[in-house]
N, C-alpha and C positions, 0 to 999 in steps of 0.2 A: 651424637644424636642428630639427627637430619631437622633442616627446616621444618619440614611440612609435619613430622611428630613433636617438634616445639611450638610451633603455631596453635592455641588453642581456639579448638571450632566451638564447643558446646558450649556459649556462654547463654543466658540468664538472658541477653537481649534477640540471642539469635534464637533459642529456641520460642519465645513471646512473640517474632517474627514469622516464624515457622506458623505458629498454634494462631495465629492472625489469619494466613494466608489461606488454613488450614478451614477452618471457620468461615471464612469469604467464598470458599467451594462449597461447602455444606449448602449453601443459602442461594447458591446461584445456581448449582444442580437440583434440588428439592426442588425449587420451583421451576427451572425450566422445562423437566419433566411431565407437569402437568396443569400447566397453563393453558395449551389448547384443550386440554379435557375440562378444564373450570370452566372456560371462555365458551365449547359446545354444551354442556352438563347446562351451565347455569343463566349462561342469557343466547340458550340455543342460536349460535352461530355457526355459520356454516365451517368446514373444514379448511379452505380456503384463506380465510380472514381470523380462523382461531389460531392457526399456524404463525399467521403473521405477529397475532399479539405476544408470543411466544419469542419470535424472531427479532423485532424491533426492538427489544434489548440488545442485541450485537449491534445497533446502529448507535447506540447513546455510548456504549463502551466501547466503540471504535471513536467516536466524538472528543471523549475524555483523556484517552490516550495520545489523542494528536496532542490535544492543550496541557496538558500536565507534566509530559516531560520538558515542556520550556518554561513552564512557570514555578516548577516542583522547587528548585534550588532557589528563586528569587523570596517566595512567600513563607518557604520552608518544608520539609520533609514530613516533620513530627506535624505540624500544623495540617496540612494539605491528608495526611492521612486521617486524623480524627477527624475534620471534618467530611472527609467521606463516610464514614465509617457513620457519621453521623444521619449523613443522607442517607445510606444503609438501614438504618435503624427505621427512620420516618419513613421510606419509603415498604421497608417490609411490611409494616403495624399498619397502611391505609390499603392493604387487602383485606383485611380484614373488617372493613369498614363497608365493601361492596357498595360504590358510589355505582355500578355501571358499567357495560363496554365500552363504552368512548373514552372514558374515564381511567379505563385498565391500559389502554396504549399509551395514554401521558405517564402511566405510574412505571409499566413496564419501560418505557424512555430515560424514564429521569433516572430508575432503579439501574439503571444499565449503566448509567452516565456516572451514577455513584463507586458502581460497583470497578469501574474503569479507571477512575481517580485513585482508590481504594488499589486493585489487584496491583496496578505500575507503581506504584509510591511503597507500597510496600515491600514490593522485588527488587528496588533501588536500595531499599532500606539495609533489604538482608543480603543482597551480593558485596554492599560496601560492607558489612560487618565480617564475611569470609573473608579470611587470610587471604592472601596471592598466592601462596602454597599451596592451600585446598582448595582454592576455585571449584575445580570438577566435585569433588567428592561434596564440599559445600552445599553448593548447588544442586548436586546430585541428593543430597538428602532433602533441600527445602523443597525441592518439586514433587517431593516424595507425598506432600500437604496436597497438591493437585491431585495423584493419583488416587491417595485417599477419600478425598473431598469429592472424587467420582467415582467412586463407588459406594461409600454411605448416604451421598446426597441423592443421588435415585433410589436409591434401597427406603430414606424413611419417604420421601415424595411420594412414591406408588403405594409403599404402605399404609402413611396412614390418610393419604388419601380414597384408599380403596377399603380400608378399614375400619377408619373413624371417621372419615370425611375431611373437607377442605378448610375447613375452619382450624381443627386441632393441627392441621400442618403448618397454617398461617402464623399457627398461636408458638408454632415452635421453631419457624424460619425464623419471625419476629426475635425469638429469645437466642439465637444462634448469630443472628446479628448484633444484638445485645453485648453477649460475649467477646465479639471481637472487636465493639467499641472501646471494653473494657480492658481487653488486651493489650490494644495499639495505646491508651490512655499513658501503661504503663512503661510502654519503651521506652530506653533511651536512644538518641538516633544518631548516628553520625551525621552532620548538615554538611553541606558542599564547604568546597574552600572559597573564602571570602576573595573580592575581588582584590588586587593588589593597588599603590595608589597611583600607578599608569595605567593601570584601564581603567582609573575611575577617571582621572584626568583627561583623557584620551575619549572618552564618552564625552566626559563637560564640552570637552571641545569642540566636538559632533555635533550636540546641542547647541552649543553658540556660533558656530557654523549655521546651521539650519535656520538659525532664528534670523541670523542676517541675511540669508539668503531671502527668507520673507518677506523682510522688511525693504530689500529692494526689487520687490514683485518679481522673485523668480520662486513660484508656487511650483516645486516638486512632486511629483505621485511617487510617494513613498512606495520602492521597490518591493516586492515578493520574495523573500527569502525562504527556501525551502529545508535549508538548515538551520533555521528556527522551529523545523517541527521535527526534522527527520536526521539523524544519526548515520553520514554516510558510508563508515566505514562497517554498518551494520549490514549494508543493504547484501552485501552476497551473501555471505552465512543465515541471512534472516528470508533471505531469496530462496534458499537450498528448503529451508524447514519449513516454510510456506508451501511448498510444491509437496511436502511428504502429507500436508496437512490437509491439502488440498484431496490426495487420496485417502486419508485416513475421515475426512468426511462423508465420503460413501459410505461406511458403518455405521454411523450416525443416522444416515439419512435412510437405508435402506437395510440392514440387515435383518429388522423383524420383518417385513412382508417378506425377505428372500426366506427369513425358514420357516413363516408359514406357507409359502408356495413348493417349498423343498421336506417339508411334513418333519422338521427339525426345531420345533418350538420349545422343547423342553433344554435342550442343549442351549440352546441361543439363551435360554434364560440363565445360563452360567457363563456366558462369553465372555460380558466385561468383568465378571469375579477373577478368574481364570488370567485374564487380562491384567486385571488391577494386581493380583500376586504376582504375576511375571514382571510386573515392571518394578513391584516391593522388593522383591528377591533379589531383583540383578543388578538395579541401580545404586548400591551404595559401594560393589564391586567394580562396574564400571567406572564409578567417578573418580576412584582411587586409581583407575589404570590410567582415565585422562591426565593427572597431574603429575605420574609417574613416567609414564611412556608417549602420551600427545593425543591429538584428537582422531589421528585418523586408528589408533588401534581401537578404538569403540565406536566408532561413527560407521566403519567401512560395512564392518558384521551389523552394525544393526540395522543399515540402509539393506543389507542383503538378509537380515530375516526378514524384513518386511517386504519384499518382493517376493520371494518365499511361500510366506504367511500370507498374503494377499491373494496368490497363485493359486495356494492352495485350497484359498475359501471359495475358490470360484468352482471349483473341484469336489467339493466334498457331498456326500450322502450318508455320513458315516457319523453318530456323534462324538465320538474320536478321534474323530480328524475336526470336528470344527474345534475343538476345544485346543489343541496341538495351535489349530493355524492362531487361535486366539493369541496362546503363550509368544507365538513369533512375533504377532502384531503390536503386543504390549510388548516383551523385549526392547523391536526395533523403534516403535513412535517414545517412547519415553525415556531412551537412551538419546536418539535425537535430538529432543527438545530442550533433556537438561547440557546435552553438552553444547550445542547448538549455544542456547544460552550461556552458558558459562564462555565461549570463544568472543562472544559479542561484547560480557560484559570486560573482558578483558583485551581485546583490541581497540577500543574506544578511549579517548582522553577522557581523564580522571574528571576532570568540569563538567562533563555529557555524559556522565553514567548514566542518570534520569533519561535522556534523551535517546540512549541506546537502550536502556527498559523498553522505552513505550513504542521503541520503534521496531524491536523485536516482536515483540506482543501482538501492534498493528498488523505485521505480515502473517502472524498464525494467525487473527482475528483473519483476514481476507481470505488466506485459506480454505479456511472450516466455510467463512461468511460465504463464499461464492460457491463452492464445493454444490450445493443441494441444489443450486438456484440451475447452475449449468449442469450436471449430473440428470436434475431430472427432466431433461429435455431430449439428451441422447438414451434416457434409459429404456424407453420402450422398441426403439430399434434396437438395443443390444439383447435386453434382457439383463435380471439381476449379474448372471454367472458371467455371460461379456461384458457386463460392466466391472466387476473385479476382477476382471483379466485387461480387461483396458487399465486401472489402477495399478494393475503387477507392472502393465510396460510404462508406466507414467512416471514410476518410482525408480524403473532404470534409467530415468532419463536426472531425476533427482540426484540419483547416486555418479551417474556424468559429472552433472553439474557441481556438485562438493570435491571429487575429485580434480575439477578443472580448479575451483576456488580452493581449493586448501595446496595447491601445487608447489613447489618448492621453490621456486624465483615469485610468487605471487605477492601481491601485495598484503594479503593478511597473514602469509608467513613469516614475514618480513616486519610484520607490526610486531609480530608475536616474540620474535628476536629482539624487538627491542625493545619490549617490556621488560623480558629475560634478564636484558642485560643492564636495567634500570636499578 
């Protein structure tokens, strides 16, 4: 019997993990979806500025993931997630309290900063409980909670917002964060490895170093160290899914005007269903070819459905074809992201798993983050259809770039050898 069918995945902690993660999408799609319709609906603001209160959540949970994967292993795992989860909770329950607009961008802020604490602490959580066997497949099922989480978390946000109003959806982000306090409560976690008693030595010493250097007036400006926040040998793989994400933000941002301009509204309203089942479908197959076969037999095809798929959406008048280019889209981005993730979290020293979390995360967060901001400034010179024909050729610049970093003398092949052989 082979390792990776001894290794057991479906444990009691990973799936509480999973159903965590799962919960933490619900509550951040529900309401990111109609928060500029509260923010114009209810303290008529203009579109401009309701956008924003929307968006300044990506700024709190870009915030959180800088500081969390350096502090996660010192304050603790288990700890650092509940109390997100907790801000989670408070911060969901004071919408419903309606202090205000001014009021809604500190809640959307801190909401964001919770939720950032909360989504990397808990990815830490659950890649350390996957075997080294199943990484891919692992991984490939926990991301499966993201793909879920977006697609039911817009489904009850427009509903019952459009159907009961903004209160009963408050009332059940509220209880959806609830749950995943109650979730995370009951993990058990696996905590980093404790320090050995030469680097605790080896620090003392640093310290009484420092102190003597003060006391003979040689006042230091404590240096900048950027691997205290950032996970270097993250940075290609996480460079690669950044660029995919970066295209993959153009549908976010512009897909509903492109088919109401292109008289394709009803299709579009099944695109991310279509989407979310293509990536249910193929990724627990996928993950199992990553651990068996390597990264590039699932990464190469799904970098080229997505070029494809992108190609195609720029293309289509047909709602047959938008729904096809959909299945490519989801295919290719959520085969990416989980293998992408799974290479990161396994080329990284075992001490900076936290810190290859958040520093994966960071580069999808800047992706998506900057995607709208720059997208919609070339989009009226291109147009919707040139701008996802500009995303088809952006993606083959993506699929370059992975092939340039996953190359066979490269240094994350080379890492990957020697986990292998660890």
């Amino acid at each position: 019997m082979s390792a990776a069918t001894q290794a057991r995945l479906w444990t009691k902690d990973f799936t509480l993990g999973t159903a965590v993660n799962f919960l933490l999408m619900v509550n951040y799609y529900g309401l990111m979806v109609v928060v500029a319709d509260y923010a114009m609906k209810t303290y008529d603001a203009p579109a401009a500025t309701a956008g924003l209160a929307a968006s300044i959540f990506i700024i709190g949970a870009l915030a959180a993931r800088l500081v969390s994967g350096r502090i996660m292993d010192k304050v603790g795992r288990k700890r650092l997630l509940v109390m997100g989860a907790i801000g989670e909770v408070v911060f969901s329950v004071l919408y419903l309290a309606g202090l205000g607009f001014a009021p809604l961008f500190a809640i959307r802020l801190l909401h964001g900063f919770a939720y950032g604490v909360c989504s990397t602490t808990i990815g830490t959580i659950v890649t350390a409980l996957v075997p080294d066997s199943r990484k891919g497949e692992g991984v490939g099922y926990y991301m499966l909670s993201v793909t879920l989480g977006a697609a039911i978390g817009p489904f009850l946000g427009m509903f019952l917002s459009q159907n009961a109003g903004f209160f009963p959806l408050f009332v059940t982000t509220a209880a959806v964060a609830g749950l995943s306090l109650l979730a995370a409560a009951q993990l058990k976690v696996p905590e980093a490895a404790q320090e050995s008693d030469a680097d605790i030595e080896e620090a003392a010493e640093e310290i009484a170093r420092d102190e003597r250097d003060e006391r003979a007036g040689d006042f230091r400006v404590p240096r900048f160290d950027l691997g205290n926040y950032l996970e270097s040998s993250v940075l290609p793989i996480g460079a690669v899914c950044a660029l995919l994400f970066f295209c993959y933000s153009s549908l976010l941002a512009f897909l509903t005007p492109f088919a109401a301009e292109s008289g394709l509204e009803q299709p579009a309203s099944f695109f991310f269903v279509v989407y979310a089942v293509a990536t249910f479908v193929t990724r627990p197959f996928t993950g199992k070819l990553f651990d068996r076969k390597g990264d590039r037999v699932v990464m190469v095809p799904a970098l080229i459905a997505f070029i494809v798929g992108m190609g195609l959406l720029a293309t289509v008048y047909r709602p047959a074809a938008m729904l096809v280019a959909a299945a490519l889209l989801g295919f290719g981005v959520g085969t990416v992201q989980a293998s992408g993730l799974a290479l990161a979290v396994r080329i990284a020293p075992d001490d900076r798993l936290g810190l290859a979390n958040s520093t994966f995360y960071i580069l999808l967060d800047v992706g998506v983050g900057l995607g709208p901001l720059l997208l919609g400034l070339v989009q009226p010179a291109l147009g919707f259809r040139g701008l996802f024909e500009a995303m088809s050729l952006v993606a083959i610049v993506a699929l370059a770039a992975y092939l340039f970093v996953s190359r066979k003398h490269g240094t994350m092949r080379r890492r990957l050898r020697e986990v292998d052989e660890s």
